[in-house]
N, CA, C and O atoms as a MOPAC input file, in Angstrom:
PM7 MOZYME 1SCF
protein

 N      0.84300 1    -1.18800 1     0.00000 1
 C      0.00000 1     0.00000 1     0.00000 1
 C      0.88300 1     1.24400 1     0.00000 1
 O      1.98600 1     1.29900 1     0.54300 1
 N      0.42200 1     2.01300 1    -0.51400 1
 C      1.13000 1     3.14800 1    -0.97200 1
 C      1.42300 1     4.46500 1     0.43000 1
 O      0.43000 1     4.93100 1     0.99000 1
 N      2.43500 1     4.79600 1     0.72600 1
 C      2.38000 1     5.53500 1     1.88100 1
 C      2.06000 1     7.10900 1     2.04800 1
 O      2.12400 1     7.81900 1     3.05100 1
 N      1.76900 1     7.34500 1     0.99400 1
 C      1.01000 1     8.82500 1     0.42000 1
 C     -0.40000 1     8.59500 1     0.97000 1
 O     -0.89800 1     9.38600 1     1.77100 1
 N     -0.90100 1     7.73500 1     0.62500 1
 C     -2.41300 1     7.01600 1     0.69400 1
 C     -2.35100 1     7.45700 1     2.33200 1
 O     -2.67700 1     8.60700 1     2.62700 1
 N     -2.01400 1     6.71300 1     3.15900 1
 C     -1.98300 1     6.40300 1     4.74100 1
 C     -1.56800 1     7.95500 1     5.39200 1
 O     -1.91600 1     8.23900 1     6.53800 1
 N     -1.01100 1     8.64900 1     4.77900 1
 C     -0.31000 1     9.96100 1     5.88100 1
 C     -0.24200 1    11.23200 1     4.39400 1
 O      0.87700 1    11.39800 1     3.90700 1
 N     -1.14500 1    11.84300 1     3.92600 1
 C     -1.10300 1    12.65800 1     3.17800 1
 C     -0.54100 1    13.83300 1     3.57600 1
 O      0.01900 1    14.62300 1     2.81500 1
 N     -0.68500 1    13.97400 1     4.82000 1
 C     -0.35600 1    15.44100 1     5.65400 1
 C      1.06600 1    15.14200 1     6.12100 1
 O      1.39400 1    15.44000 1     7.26900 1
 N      1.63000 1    14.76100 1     5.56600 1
 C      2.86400 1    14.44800 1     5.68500 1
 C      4.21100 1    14.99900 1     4.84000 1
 O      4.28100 1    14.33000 1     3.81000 1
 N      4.91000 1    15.62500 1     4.88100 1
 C      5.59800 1    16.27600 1     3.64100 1
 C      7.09700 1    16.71400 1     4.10300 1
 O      7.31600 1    17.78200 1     4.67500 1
 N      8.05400 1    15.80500 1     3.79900 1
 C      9.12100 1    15.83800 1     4.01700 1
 C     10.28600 1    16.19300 1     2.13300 1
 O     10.56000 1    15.40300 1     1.22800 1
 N     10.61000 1    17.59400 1     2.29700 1
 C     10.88000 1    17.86200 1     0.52200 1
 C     12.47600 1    17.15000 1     0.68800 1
 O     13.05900 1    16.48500 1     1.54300 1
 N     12.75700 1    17.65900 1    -0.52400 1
 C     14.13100 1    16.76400 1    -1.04300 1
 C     14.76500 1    17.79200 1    -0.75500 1
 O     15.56700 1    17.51000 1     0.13500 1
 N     14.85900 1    19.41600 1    -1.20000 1
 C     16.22100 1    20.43100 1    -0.74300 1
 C     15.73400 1    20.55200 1     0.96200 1
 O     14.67900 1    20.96100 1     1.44600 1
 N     16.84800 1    20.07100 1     1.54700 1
 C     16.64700 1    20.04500 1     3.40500 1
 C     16.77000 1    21.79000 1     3.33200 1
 O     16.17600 1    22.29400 1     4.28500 1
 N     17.23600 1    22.52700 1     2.66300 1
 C     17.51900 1    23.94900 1     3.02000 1
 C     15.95400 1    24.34800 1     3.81400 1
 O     15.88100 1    24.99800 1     4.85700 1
 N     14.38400 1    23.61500 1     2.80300 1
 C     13.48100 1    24.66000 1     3.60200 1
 C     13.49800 1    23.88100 1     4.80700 1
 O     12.34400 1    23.86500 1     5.23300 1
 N     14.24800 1    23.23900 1     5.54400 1
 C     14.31500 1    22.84800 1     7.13600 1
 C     14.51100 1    24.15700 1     7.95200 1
 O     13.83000 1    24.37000 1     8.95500 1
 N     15.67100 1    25.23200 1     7.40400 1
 C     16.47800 1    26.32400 1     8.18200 1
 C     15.14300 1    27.14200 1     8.60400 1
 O     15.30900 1    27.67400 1     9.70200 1
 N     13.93000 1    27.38100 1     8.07000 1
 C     13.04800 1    28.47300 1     8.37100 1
 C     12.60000 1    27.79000 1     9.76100 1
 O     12.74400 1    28.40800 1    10.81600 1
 N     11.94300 1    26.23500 1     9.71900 1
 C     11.72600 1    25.68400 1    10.88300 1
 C     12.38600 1    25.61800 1    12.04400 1
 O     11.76200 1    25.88900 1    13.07000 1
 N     13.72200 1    25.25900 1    12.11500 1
 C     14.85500 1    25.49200 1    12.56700 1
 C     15.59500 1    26.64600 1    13.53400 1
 O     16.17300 1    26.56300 1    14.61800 1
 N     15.32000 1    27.69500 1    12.68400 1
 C     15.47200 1    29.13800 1    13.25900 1
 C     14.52200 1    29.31300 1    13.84700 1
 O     14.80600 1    29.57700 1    15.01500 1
 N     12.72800 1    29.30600 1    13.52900 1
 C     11.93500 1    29.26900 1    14.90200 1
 C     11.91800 1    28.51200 1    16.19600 1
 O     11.60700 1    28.93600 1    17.30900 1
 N     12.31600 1    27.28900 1    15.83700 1
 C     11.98500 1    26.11700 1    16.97500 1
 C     13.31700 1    27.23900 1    17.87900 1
 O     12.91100 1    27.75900 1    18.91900 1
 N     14.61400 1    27.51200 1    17.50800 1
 C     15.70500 1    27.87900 1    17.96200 1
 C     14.81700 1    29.56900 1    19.16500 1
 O     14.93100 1    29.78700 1    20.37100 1
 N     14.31500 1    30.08300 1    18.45800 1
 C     13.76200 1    31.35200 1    18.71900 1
 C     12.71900 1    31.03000 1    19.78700 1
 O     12.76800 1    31.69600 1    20.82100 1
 N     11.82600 1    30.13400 1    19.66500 1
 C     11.17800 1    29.92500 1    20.40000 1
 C     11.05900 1    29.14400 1    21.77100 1
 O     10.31900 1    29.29000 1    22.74300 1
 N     12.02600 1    28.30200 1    21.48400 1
 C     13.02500 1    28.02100 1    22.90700 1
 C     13.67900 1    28.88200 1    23.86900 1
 O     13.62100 1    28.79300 1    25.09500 1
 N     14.44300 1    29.90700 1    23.01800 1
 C     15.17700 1    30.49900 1    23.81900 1
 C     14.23700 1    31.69700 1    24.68900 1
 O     14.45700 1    31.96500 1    25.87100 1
 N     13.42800 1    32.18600 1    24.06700 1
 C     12.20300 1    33.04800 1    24.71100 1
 C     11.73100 1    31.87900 1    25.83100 1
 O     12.00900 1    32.19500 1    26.98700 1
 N     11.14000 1    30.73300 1    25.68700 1
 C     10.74200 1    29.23000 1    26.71600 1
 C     11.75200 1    29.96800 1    27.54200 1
 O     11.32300 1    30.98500 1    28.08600 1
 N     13.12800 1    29.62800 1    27.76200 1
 C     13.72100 1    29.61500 1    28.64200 1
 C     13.59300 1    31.09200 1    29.19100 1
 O     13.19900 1    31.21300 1    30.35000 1
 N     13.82800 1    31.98300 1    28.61600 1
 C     14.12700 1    33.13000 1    28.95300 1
 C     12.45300 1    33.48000 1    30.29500 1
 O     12.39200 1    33.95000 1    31.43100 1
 N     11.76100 1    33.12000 1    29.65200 1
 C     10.19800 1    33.26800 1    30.37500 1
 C     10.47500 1    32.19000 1    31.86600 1
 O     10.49700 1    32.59100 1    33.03000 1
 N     10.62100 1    31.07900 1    31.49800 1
 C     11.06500 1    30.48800 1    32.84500 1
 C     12.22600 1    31.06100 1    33.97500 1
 O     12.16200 1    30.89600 1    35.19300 1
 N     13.06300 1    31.62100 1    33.39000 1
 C     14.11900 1    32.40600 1    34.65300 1
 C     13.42200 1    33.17300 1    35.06800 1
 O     13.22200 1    33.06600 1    36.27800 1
 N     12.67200 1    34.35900 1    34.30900 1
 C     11.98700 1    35.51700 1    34.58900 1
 C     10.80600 1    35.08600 1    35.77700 1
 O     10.54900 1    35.84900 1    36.70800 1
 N     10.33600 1    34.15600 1    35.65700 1
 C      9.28500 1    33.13800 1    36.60800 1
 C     10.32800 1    32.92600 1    37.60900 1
 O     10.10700 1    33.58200 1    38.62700 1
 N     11.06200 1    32.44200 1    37.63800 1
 C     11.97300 1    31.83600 1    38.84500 1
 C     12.36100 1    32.72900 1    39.66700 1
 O     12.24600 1    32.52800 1    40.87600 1
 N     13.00100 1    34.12000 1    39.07800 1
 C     13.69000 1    34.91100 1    39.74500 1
 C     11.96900 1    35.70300 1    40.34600 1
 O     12.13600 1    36.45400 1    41.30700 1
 N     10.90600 1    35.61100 1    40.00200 1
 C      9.60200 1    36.12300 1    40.17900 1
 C      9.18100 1    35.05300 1    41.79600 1
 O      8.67100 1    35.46900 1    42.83600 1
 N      9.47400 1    34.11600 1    41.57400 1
 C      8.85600 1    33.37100 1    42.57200 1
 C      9.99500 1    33.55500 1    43.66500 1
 O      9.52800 1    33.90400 1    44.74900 1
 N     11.64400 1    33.37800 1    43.64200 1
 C     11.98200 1    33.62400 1    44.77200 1
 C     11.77800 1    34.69800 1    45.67000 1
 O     11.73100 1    34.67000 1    46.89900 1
 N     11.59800 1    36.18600 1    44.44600 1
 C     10.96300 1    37.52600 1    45.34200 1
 C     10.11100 1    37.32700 1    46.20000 1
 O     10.18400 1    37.43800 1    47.42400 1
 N      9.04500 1    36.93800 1    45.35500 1
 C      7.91900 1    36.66200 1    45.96400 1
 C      7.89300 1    35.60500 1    47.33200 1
 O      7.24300 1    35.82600 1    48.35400 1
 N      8.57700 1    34.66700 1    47.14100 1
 C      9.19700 1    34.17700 1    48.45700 1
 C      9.62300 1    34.65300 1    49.70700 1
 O      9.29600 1    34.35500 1    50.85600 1
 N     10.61500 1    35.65000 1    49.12400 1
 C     11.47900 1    36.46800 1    50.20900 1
 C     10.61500 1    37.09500 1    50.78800 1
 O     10.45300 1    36.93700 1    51.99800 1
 N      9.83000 1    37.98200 1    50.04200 1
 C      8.65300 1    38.99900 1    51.20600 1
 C      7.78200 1    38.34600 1    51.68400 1
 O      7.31300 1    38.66700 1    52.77600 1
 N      7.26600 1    37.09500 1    50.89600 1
 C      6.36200 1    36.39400 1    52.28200 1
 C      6.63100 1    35.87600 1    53.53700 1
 O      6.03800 1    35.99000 1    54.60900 1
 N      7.92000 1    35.11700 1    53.11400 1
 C      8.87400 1    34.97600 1    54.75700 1
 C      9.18700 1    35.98500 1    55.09200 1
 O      9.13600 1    35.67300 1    56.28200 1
 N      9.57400 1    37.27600 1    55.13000 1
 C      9.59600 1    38.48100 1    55.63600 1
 C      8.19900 1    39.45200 1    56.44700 1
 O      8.16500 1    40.26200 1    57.37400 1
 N      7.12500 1    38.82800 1    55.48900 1
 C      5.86900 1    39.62600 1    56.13800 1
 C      5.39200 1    38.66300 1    56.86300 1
 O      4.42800 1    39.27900 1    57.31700 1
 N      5.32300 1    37.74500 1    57.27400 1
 C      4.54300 1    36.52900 1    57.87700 1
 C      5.48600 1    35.73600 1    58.30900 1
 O      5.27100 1    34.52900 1    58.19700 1
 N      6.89900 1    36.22900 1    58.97300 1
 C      7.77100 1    35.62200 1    59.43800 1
 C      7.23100 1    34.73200 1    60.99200 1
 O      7.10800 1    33.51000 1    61.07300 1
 N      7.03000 1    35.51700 1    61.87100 1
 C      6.25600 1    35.91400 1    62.82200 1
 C      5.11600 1    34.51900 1    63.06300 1
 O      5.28400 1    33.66800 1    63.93700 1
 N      4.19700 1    34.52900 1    62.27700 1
 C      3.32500 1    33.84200 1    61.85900 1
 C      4.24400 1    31.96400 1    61.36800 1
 O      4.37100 1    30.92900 1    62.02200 1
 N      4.38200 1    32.09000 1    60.91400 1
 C      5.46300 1    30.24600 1    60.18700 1
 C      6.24600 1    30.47400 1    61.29600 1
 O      6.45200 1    29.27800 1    61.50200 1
 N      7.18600 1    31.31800 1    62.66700 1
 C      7.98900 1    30.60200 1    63.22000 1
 C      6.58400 1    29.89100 1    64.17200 1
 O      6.39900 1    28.67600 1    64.08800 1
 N      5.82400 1    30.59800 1    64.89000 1
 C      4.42400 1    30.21100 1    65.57500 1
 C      4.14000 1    29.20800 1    65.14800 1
 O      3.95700 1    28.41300 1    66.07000 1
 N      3.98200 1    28.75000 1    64.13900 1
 C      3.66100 1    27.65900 1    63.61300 1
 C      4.39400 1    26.53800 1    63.74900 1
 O      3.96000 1    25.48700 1    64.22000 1
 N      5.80200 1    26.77000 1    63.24100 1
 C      6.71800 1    25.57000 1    63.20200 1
 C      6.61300 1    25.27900 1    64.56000 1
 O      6.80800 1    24.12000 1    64.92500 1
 N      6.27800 1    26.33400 1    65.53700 1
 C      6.72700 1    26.08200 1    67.13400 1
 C      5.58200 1    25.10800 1    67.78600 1
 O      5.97900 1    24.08100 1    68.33700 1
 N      4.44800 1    25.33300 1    67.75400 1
 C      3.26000 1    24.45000 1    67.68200 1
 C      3.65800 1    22.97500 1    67.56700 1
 O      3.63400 1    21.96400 1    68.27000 1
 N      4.09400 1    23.40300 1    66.15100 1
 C      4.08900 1    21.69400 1    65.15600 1
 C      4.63300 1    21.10500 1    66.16500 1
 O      3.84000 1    20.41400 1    66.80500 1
 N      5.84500 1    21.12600 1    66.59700 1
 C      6.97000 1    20.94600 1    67.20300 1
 C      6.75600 1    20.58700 1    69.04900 1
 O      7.61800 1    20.08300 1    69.76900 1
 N      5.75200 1    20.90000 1    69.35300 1
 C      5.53800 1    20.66200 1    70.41000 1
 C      4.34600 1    19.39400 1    70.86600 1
 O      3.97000 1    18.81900 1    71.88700 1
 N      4.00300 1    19.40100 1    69.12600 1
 C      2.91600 1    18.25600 1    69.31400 1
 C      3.75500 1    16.98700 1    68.93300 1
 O      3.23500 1    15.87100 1    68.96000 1

């Protein structure tokens, strides 16, 4: 059976050159991926820091509780 038949949406050409357009996005669009995830990371430790800072008070009370039961 013919494999055109089974997967029409399928299209792999003979000059690999039009690969580079795909290529350069997947490349582009990764590096933004990553770039968005640090920006998140360095977002969540802030956000970290001032909650243990404002509600310090509050989580040692707590741990102290835990700790006694």
């Amino acid at each position: 059976m013919n494999l055109y038949i089974l997967m029409p949406f399928l299209y792999f050409p003979e000059d690999k050159t039009e690969y580079i357009p795909a290529v350069i996005s997947l490349i582009i669009f990764m590096t933004l991926a990553c770039v968005a995830m640090y920006i998140f990371y360095k977002k969540s430790k802030k956000d970290e820091k001032e909650f243990n800072k404002k509600y310090s008070e509050q989580l040692q009370q707590v741990a102290k509780n835990n700790n006694e039961k």
